[in-house]
Each structure stands twice: as C-alpha cells, then as structure tokens.
Biopython code that builds the backbone (N, CA, C, O; Angstrom):
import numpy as np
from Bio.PDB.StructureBuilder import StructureBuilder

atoms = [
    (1, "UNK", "N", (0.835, -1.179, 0.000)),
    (1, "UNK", "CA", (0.000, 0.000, 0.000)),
    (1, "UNK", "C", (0.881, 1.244, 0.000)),
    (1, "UNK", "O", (2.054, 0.903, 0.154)),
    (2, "UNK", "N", (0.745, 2.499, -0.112)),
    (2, "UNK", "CA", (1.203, 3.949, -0.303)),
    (2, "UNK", "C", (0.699, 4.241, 0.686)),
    (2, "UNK", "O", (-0.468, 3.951, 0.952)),
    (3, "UNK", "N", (1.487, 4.893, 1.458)),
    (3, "UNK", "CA", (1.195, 5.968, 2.334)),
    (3, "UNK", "C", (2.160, 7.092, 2.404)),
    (3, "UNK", "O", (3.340, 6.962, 2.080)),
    (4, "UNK", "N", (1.644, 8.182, 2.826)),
    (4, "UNK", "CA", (2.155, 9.412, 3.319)),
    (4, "UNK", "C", (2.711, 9.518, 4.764)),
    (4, "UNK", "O", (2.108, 9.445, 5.835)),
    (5, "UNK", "N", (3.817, 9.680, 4.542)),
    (5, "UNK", "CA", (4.120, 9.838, 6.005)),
    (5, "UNK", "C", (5.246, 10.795, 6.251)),
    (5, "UNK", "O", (6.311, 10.897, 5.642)),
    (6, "UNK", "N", (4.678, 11.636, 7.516)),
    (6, "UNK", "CA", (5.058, 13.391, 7.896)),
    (6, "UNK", "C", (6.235, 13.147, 9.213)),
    (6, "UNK", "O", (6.020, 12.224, 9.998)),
    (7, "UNK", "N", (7.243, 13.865, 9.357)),
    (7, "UNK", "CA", (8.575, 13.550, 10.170)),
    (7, "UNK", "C", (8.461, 15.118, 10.369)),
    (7, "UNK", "O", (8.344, 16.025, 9.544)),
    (8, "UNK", "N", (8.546, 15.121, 11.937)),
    (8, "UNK", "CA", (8.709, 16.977, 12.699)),
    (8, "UNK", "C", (9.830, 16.708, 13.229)),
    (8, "UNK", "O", (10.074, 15.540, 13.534)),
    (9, "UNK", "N", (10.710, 17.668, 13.445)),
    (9, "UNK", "CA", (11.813, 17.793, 14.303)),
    (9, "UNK", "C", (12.950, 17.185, 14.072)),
    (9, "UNK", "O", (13.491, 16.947, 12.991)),
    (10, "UNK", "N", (13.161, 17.034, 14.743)),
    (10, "UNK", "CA", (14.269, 15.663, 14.980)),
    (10, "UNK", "C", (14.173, 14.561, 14.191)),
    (10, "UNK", "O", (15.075, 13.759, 13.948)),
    (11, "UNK", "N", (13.121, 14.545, 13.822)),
    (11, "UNK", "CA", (13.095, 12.807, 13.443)),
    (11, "UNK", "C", (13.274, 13.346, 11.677)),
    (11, "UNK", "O", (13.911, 12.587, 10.947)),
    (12, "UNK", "N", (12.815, 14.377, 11.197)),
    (12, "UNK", "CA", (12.748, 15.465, 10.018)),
    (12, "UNK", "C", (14.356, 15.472, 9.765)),
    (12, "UNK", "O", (14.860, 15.112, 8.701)),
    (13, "UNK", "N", (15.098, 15.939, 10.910)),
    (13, "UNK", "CA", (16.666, 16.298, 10.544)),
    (13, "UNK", "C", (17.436, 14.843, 10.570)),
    (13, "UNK", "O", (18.661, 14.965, 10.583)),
    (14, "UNK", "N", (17.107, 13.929, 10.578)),
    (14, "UNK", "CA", (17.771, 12.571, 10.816)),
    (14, "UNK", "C", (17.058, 11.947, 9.070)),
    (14, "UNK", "O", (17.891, 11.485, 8.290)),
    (15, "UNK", "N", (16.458, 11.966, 8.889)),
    (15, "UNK", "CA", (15.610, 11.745, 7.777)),
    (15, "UNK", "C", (16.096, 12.914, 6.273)),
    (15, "UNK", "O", (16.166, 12.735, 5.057)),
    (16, "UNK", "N", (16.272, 13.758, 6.930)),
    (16, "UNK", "CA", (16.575, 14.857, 5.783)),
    (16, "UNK", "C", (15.433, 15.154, 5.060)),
    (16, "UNK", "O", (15.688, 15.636, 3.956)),
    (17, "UNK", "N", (14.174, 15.016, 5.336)),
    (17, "UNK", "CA", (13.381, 15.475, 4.860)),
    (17, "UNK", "C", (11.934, 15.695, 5.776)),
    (17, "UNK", "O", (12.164, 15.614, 6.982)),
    (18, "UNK", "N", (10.946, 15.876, 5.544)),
    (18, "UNK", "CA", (9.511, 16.468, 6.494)),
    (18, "UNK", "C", (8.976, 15.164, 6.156)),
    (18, "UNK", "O", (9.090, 14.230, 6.949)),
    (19, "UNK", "N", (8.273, 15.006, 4.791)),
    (19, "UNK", "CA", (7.518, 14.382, 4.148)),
    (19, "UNK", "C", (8.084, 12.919, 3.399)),
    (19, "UNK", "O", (9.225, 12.958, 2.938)),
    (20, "UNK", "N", (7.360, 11.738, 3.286)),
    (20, "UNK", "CA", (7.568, 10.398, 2.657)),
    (20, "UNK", "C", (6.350, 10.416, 1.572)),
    (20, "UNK", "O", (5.230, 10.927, 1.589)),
    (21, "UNK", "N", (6.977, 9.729, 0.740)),
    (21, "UNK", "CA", (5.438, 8.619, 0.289)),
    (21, "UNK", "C", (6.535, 7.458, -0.158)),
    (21, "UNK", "O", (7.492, 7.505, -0.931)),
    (22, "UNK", "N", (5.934, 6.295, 0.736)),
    (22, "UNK", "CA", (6.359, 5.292, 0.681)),
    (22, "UNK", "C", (4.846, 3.574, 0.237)),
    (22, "UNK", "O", (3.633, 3.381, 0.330)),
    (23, "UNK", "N", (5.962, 2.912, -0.166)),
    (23, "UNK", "CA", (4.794, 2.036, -0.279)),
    (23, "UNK", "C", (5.005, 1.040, 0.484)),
    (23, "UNK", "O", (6.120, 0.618, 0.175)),
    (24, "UNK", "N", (4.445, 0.233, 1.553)),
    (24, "UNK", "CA", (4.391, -0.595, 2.460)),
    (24, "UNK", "C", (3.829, -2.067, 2.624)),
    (24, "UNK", "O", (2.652, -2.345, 2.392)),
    (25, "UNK", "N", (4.718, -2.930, 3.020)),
    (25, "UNK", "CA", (4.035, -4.279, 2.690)),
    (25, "UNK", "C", (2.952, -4.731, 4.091)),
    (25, "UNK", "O", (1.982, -5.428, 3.793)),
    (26, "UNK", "N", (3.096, -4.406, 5.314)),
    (26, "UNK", "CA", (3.290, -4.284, 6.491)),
    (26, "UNK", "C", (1.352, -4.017, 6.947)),
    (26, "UNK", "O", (0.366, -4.115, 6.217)),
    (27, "UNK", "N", (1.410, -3.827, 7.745)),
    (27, "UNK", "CA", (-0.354, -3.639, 8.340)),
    (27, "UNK", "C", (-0.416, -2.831, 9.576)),
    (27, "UNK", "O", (-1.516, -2.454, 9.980)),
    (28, "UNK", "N", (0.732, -2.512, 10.250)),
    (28, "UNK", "CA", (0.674, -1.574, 11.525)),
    (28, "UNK", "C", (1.779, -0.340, 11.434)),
    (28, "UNK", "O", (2.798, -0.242, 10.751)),
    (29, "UNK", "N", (1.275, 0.408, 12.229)),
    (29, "UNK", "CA", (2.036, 1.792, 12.617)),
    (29, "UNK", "C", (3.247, 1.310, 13.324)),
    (29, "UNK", "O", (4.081, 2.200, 13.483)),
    (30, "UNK", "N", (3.563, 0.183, 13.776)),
    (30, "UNK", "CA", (4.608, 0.283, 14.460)),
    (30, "UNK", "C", (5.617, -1.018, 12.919)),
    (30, "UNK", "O", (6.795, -0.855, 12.600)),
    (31, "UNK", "N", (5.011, -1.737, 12.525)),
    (31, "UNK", "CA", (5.674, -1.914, 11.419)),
    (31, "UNK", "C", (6.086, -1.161, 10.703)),
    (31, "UNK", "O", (7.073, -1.522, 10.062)),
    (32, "UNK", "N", (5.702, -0.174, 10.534)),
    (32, "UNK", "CA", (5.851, 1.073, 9.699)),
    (32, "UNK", "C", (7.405, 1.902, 10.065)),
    (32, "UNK", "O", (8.381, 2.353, 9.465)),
    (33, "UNK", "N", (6.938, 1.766, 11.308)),
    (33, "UNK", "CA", (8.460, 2.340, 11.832)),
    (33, "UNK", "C", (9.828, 1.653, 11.790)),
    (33, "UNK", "O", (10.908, 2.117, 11.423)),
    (34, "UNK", "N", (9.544, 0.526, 12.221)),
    (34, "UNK", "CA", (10.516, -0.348, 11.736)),
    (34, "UNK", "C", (10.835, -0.507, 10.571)),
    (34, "UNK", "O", (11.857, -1.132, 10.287)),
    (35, "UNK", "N", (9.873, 0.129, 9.456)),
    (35, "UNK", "CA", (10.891, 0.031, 8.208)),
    (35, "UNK", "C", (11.493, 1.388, 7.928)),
    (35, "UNK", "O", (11.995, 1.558, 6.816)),
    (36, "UNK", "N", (11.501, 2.202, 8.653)),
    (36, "UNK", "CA", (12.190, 3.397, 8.920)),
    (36, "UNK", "C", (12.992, 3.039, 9.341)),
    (36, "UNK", "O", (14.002, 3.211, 8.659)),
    (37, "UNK", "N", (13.222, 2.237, 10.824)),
    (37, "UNK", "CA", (14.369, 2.304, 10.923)),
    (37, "UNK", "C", (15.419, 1.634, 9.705)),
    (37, "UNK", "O", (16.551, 1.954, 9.341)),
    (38, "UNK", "N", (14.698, 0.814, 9.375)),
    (38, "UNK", "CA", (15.916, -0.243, 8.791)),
    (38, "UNK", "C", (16.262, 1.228, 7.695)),
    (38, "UNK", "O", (17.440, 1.507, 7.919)),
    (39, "UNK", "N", (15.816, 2.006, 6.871)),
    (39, "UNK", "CA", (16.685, 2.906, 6.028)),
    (39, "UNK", "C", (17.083, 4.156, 6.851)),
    (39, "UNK", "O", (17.784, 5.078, 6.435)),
    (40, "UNK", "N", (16.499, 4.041, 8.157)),
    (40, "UNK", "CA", (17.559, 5.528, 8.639)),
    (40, "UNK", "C", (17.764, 5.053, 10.405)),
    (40, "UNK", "O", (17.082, 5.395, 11.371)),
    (41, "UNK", "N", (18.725, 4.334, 10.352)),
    (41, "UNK", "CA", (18.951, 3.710, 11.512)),
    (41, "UNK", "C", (19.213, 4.602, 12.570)),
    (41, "UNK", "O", (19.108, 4.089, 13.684)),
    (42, "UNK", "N", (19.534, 5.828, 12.535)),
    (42, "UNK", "CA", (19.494, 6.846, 13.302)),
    (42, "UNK", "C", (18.374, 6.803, 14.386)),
    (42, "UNK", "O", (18.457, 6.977, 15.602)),
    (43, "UNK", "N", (17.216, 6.496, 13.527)),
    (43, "UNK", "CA", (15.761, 6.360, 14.136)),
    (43, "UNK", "C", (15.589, 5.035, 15.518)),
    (43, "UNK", "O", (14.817, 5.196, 16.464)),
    (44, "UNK", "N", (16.164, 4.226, 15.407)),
    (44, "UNK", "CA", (16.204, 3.489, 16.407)),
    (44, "UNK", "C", (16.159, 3.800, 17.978)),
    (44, "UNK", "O", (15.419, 3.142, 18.709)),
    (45, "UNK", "N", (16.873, 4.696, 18.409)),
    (45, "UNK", "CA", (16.987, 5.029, 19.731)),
    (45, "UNK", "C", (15.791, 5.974, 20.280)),
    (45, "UNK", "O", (15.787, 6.339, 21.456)),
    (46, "UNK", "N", (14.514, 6.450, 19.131)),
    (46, "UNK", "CA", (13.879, 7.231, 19.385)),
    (46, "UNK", "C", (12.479, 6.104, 19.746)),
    (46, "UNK", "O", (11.554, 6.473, 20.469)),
    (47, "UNK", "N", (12.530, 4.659, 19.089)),
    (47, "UNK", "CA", (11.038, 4.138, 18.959)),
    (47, "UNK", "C", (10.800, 4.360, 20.453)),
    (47, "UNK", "O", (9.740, 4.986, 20.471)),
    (48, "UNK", "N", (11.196, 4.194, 21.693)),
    (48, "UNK", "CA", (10.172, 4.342, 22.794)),
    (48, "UNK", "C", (9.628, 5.633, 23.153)),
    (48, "UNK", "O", (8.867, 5.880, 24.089)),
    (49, "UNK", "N", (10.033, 6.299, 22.434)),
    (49, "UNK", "CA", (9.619, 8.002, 23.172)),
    (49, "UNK", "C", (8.841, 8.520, 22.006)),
    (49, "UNK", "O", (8.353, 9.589, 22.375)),
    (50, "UNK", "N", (8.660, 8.388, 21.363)),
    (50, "UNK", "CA", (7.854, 8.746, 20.042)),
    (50, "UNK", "C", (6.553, 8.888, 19.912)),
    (50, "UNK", "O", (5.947, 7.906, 20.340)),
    (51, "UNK", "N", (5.698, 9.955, 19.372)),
    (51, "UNK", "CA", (4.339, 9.214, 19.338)),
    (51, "UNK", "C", (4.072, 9.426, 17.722)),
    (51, "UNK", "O", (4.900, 9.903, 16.946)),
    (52, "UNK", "N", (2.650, 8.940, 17.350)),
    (52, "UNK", "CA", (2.547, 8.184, 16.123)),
    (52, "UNK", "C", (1.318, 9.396, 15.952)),
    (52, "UNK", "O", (0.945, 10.135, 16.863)),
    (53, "UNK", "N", (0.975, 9.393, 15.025)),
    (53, "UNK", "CA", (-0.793, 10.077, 14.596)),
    (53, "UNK", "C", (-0.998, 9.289, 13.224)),
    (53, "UNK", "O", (-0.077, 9.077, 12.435)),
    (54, "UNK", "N", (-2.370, 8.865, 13.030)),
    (54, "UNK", "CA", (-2.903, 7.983, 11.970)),
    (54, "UNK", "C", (-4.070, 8.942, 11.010)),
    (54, "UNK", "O", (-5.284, 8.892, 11.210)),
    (55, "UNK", "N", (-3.672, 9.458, 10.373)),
    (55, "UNK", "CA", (-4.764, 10.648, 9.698)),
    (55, "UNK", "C", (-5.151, 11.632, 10.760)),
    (55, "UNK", "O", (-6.328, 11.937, 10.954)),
    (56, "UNK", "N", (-4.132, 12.135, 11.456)),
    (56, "UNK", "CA", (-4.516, 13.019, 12.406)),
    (56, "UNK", "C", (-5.138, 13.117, 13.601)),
    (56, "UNK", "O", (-5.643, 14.064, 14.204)),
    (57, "UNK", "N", (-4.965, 11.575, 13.913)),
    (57, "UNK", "CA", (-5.528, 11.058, 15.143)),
    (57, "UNK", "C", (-4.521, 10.219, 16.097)),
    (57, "UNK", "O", (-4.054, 9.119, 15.800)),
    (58, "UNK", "N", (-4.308, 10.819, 17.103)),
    (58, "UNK", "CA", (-3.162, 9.825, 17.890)),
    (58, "UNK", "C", (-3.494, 8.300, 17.368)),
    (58, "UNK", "O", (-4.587, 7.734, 17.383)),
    (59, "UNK", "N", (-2.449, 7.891, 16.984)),
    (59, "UNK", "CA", (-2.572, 5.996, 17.236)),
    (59, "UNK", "C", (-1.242, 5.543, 18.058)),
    (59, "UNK", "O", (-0.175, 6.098, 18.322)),
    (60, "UNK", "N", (-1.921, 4.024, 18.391)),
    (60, "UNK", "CA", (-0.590, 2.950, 19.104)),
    (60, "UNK", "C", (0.296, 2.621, 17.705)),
    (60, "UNK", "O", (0.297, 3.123, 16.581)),
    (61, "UNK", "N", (0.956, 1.663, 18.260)),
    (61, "UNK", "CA", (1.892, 0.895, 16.987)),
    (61, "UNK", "C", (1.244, -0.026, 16.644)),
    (61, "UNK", "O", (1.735, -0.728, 15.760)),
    (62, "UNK", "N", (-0.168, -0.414, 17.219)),
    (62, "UNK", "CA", (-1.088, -1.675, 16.535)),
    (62, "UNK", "C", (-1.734, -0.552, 16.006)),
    (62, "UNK", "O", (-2.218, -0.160, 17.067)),
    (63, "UNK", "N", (-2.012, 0.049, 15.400)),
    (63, "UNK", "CA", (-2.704, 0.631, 14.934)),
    (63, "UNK", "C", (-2.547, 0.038, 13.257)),
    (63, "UNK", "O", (-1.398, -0.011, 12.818)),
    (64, "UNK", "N", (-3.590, -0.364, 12.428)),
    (64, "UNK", "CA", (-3.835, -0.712, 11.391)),
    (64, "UNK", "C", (-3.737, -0.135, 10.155)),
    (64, "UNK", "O", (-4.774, 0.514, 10.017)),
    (65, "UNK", "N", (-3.063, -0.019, 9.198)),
    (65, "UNK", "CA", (-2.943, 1.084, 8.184)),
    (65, "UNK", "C", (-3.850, 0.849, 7.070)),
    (65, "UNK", "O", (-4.583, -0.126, 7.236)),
    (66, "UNK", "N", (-3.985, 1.451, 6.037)),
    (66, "UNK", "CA", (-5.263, 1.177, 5.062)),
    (66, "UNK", "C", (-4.050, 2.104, 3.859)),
    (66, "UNK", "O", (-3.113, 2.877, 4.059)),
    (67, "UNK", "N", (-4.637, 1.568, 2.706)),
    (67, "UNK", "CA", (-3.947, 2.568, 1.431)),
    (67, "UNK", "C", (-4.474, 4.024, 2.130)),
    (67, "UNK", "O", (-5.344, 4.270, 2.966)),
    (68, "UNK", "N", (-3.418, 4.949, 1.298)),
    (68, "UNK", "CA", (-3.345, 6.350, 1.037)),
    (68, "UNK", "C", (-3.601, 6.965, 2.816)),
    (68, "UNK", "O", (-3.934, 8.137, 2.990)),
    (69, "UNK", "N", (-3.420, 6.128, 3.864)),
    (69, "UNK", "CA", (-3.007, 7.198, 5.242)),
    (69, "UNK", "C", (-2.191, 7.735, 5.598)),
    (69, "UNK", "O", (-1.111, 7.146, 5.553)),
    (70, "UNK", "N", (-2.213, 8.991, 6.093)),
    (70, "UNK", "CA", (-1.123, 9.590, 6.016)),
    (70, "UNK", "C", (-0.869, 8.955, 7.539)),
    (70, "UNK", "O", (-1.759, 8.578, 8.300)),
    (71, "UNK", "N", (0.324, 8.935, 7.751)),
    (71, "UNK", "CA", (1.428, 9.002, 9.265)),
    (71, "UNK", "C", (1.941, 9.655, 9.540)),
    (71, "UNK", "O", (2.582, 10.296, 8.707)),
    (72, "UNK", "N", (2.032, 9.989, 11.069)),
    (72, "UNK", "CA", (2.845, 11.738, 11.284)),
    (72, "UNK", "C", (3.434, 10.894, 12.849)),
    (72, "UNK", "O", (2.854, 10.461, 13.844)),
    (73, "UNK", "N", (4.835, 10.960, 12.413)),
    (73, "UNK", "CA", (5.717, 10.354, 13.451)),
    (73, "UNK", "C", (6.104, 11.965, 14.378)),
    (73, "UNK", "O", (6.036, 13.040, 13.784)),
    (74, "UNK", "N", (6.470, 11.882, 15.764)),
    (74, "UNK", "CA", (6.861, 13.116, 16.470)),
    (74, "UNK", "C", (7.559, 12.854, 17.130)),
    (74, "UNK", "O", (7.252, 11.771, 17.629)),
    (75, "UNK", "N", (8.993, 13.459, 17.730)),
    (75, "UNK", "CA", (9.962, 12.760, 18.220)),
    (75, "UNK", "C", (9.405, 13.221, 20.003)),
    (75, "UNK", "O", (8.370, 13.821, 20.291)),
    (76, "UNK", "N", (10.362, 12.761, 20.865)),
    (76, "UNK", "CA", (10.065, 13.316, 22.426)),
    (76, "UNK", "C", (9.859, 14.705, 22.511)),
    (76, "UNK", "O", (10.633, 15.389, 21.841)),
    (77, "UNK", "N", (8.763, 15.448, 23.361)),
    (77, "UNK", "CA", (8.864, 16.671, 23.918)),
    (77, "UNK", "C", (8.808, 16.906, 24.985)),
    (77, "UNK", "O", (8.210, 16.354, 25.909)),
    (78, "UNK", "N", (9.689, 18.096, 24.918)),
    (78, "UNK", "CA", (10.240, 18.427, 26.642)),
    (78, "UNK", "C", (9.306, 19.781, 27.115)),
    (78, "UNK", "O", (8.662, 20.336, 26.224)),
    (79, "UNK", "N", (9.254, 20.133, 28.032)),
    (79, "UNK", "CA", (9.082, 21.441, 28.380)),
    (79, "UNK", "C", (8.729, 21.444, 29.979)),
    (79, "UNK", "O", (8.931, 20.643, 30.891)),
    (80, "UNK", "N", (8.051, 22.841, 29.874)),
    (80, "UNK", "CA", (7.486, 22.886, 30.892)),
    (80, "UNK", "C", (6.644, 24.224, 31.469)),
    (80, "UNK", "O", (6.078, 24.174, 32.560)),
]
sb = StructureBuilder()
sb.init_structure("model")
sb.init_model(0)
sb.init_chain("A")
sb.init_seg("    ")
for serial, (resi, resn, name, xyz) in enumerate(atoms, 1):
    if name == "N":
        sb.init_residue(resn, " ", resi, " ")
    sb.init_atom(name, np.array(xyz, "f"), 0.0, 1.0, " ", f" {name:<3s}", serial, name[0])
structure = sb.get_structure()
C-alpha cells in the first residue's frame, strides 16, 4: 500500500526530509516504523519516546494502516 508519512523535528533532521510517500508491505504503525528504521537507523533510539498520529488522530503501533493514510511520526517533547 502507499502511504504518506510526515517527520517533525528531529526525526525530520535525521531523515533529511519532512515528508515520505512510501509504499508498504506491512499492516501496523509500528511496522511502519521499523521500516524506517531499517533505512535511517538513526531512528532506532527514538522508537520508545515517540508518538505516532494515523490521519490526524493519535494511534498505538497496533494501529492498522489502510492505502493512502497519512502518518505523522513526532519525536520526544520536553518542556514545561
């Protein structure tokens, strides 16, 4: 399947880019990531702190993908 998938921050500057369209063999959000990591291994040390959005809706890593969804990965935020 094709999907769109959006990188902020950190995960954007490790990636070298904002935006994907990738095509995916896979069925979950957290599969998804894992095939990130495998082409930008950088990404590895971030999967526990990360959160995911599925068409603009928080999701888990079970979260189910369908053709043409977009994904919007976000790295840790701090503040206060």
């Amino acid at each position: 399947m094709r999907l769109q998938v959006k990188l902020f921050s950190l995960l954007r500057e490790i990636c070298n880019q904002n935006e994907l369209y990738l095509d995916f063999e896979g069925e979950t959000a957290g599969e998804l990531w894992a095939q990130l990591e495998e082409q930008y291994p950088a990404l590895r040390p971030l999967r526990a702190s990360r959160a995911i959005a599925v068409n603009r809706q928080h999701a888990q890593e079970e979260q189910l993908l369908k053709e043409g969804d977009e994904v919007a990965f976000f790295p840790p935020v701090s503040g206060g």
